[in-house]
N, C-alpha and C positions, 0 to 999 in steps of 0.2 A: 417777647411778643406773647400775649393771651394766647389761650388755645383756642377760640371763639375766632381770632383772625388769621390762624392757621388755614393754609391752603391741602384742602381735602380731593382725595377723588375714591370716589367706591358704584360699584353695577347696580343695579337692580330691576326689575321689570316693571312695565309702565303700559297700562291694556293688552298687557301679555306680551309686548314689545320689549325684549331688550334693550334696554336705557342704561346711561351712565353720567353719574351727579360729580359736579365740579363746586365747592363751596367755601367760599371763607369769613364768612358773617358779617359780609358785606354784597358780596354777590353771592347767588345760587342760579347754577345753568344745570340744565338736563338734557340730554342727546339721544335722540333717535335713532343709531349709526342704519338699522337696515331702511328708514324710511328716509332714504335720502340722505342720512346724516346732520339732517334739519339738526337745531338746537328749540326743543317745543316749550320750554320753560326758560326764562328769564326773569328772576328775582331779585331785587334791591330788596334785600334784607333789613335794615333799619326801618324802613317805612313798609314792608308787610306791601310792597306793588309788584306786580307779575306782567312783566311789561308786553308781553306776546300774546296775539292775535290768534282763536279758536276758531276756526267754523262750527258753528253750532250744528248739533247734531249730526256731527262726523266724527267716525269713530275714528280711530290710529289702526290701519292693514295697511299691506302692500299694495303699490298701484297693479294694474297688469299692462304685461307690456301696450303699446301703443295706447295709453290712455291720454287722454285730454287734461292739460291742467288745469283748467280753470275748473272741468267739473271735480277732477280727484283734490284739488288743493285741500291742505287743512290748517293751512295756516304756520305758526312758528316762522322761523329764519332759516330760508333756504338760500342755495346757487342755483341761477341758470347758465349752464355750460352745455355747446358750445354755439346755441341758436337760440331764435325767438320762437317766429313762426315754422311750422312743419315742412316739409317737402323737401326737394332734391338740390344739394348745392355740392359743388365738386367733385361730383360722383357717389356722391355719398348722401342717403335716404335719413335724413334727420327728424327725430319725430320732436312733438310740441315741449317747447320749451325744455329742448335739450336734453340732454339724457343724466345727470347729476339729482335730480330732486325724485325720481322715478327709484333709483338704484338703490340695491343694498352695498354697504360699505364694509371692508372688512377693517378691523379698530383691534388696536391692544391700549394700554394703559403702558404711555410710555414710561411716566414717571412720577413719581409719587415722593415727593421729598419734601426736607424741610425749606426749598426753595420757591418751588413751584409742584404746580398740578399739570401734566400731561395727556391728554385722548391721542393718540394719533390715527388717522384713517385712512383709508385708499384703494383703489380699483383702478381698471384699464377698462379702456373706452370700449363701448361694444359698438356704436355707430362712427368710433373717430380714433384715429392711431395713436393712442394718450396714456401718460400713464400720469394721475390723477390722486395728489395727497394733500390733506386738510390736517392743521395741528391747532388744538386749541388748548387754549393755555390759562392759567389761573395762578397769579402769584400770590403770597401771604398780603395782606393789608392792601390790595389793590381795590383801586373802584374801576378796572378795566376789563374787560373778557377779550383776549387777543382771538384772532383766528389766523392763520397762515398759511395760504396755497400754494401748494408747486406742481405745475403743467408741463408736462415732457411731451412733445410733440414726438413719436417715435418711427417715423416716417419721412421720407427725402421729398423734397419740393415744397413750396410757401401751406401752409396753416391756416387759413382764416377762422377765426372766432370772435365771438362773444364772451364775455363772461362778467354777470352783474348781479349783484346781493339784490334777496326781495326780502326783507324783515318786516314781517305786518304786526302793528302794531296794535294790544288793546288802548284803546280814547275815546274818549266822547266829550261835545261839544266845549267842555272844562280846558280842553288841550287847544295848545300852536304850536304849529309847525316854526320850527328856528332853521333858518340856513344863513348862511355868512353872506347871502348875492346873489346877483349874475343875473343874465337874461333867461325866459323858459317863454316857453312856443308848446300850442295843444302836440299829442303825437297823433290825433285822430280827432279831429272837430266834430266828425258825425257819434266820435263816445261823448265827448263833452257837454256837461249841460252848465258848467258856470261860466267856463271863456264860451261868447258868443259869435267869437270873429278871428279868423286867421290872423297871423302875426308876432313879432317879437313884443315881448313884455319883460318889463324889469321887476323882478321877485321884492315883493309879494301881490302889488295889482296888478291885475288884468283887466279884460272889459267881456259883458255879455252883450248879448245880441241887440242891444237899446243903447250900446257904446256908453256905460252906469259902471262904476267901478267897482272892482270885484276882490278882496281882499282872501286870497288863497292861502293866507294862516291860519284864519280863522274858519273852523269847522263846523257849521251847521246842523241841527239837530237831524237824526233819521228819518222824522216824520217831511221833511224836506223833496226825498227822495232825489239826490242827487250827487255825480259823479265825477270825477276828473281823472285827466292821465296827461303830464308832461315832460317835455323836456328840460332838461338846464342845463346850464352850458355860460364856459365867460365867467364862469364862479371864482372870488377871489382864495376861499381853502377850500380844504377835502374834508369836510364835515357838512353830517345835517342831522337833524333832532327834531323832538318833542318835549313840549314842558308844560304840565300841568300850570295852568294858571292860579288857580284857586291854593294850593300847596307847595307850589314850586320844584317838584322832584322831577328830574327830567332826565330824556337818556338821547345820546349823541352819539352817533357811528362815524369813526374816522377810517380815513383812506387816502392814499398816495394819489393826487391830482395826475402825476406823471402817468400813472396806469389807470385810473378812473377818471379820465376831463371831464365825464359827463355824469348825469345822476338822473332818473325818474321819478317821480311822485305818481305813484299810483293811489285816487283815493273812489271807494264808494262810499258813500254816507247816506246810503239806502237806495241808491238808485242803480245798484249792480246787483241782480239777484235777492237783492233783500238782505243783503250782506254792509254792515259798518266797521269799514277798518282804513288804515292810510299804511301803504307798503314804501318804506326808503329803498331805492333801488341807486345808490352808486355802479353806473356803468363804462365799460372802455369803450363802445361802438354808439354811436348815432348816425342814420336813425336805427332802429331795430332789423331789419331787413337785413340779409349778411350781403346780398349782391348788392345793394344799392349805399351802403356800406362803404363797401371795397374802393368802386366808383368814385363817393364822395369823397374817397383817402382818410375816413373815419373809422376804419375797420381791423382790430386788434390781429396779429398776426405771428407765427411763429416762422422761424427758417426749419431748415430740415434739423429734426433732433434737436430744436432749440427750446430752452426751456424759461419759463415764466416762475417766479415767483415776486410773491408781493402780501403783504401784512395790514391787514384793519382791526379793525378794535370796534367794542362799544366800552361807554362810559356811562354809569349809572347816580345818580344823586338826587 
């Protein structure tokens, strides 16, 4: 094998952040581990594209506790473990959007071989009785960036969580959205400005508020000012993406259906704070709510000291 498709890992610092490059001259990933253990760079190597989402003019610090996501986000490919919304669920004081993308990670370099590249990461829950490990992986000649969690519930009695990838993506109007299906429903009509009407919808039309079809692949310029967020569900695989229409390079996050049945599209294209990006969010719980969740029997759950693991990938090309 070249040495160019050699699978790499080596540290180095990145806005004074502790980072660590995973590379094989076909992918280049970069990790975050104390901001979350986000991955903030994602590079398809042959075509020179950095497929991850910046918030402009945010730097890379630490959140402080009890910060708000939406205003601390900065983007790259995070987890939310083990809620959406804030507040009190089983005794237990959950802050915004879970306590995993807030955290610093403690990380060694598992492995560094002629086989593969290894980060591995992990912490214990500070709002939740968890013990909480991320591996990400890089093989020689691969076009795939694996990630793999394992969730140890380290407490007696049922577990309720969440746990759903946000990978926001840099695109602009040049891109569509690819998914294999299924039906999707707004998550909040009053965020919505493209679906205009309560209801199931088969991906990719919807309808806005003149009952006009509304084609949710297709991405609308910023100057638009407008936003979506939905559900899917009923999907035939455990895949979704983007692909440049104009050059065809595209990237696809895969995931076990058995443990993600559901997935979110979160997109602003100008009409969320002035911000342009579309977040793939594969999820195991609909709707977002953990009580309302449980209720509906869509609600991810561990037994006492039972433990979750499960494996996704992206694909770059």
């Amino acid at each position: 094998m070249p040495a160019s498709e050699r699978a790499s890992i080596s540290q180095f610092r990145l806005q004074g952040q502790p980072a660590v490059r995973l590379e094989n001259g076909l992918i280049k990933a970069e990790v975050l581990p104390q901001l979350g253990g986000r991955i903030w760079n994602l590079w398809h190597e042959p075509s020179n594209t950095q497929w991850l989402w910046h918030r402009p003019g945010k730097r890379l610090r630490a959140s402080e506790p009890g910060a708000t996501h939406d205003n601390a986000w900065p983007g790259g490919w995070e987890q939310i473990f083990p809620n959406h919304d804030p507040g009190l669920f089983q005794g237990r004081n959950l802050p915004d959007h879970g306590e995993w993308w807030s955290r610093g990670w403690e990380w060694e370099i598992q492995e560094k071989s002629e086989h593969r590249a290894v980060l591995h990461l992990w912490h214990d829950g500070a709002a939740t009785p968890t013990r909480c490990q991320k591996w990400i992986t890089l093989e020689p000649g691969s076009s795939e960036l694996k990630v793999r969690y394992r969730i140890q519930h380290m407490g007696s009695g049922k577990f309720f969580f969440m746990l759903k990838e946000n990978l926001a993506l840099a695109v602009d109007p040049d891109h569509r959205l690819e998914l294999p299906g299924g039906q999707m429903t707004p998550v909040d009509l009053k965020f919505s400005s493209r679906i205009g009407r309560a209801g199931s919808y088969v991906w990719p039309v919807a309808e806005d508020k003149s009952r006009r079809p509304v084609d949710l692949s297709v991405l609308p310029p910023k100057s638009e000012k407008l936003r979506e967020y939905i559900y899917l569900y009923d999907m035939p695989d455990g895949w979704c993406g983007v692909r440049n229409a104009k050059n065809g390079h595209y990237l696809r996050l895969r995931y076990p259906r058995v443990i993600f049945p559901y997935a979110c599209i979160f997109m602003s294209l100008g009409g969320w704070k002035n911000l342009y990006t579309v977040a793939l969010q594969p999820c195991t719980n609909m709707p977002h709510d953990l009580s309302a969740a449980v209720q509906a029997g869509r609600c991810a759950g561990l037994d006492s000291f039972g433990v979750l693991e499960v494996e996704v990938s992206v694909e770059l090309g």
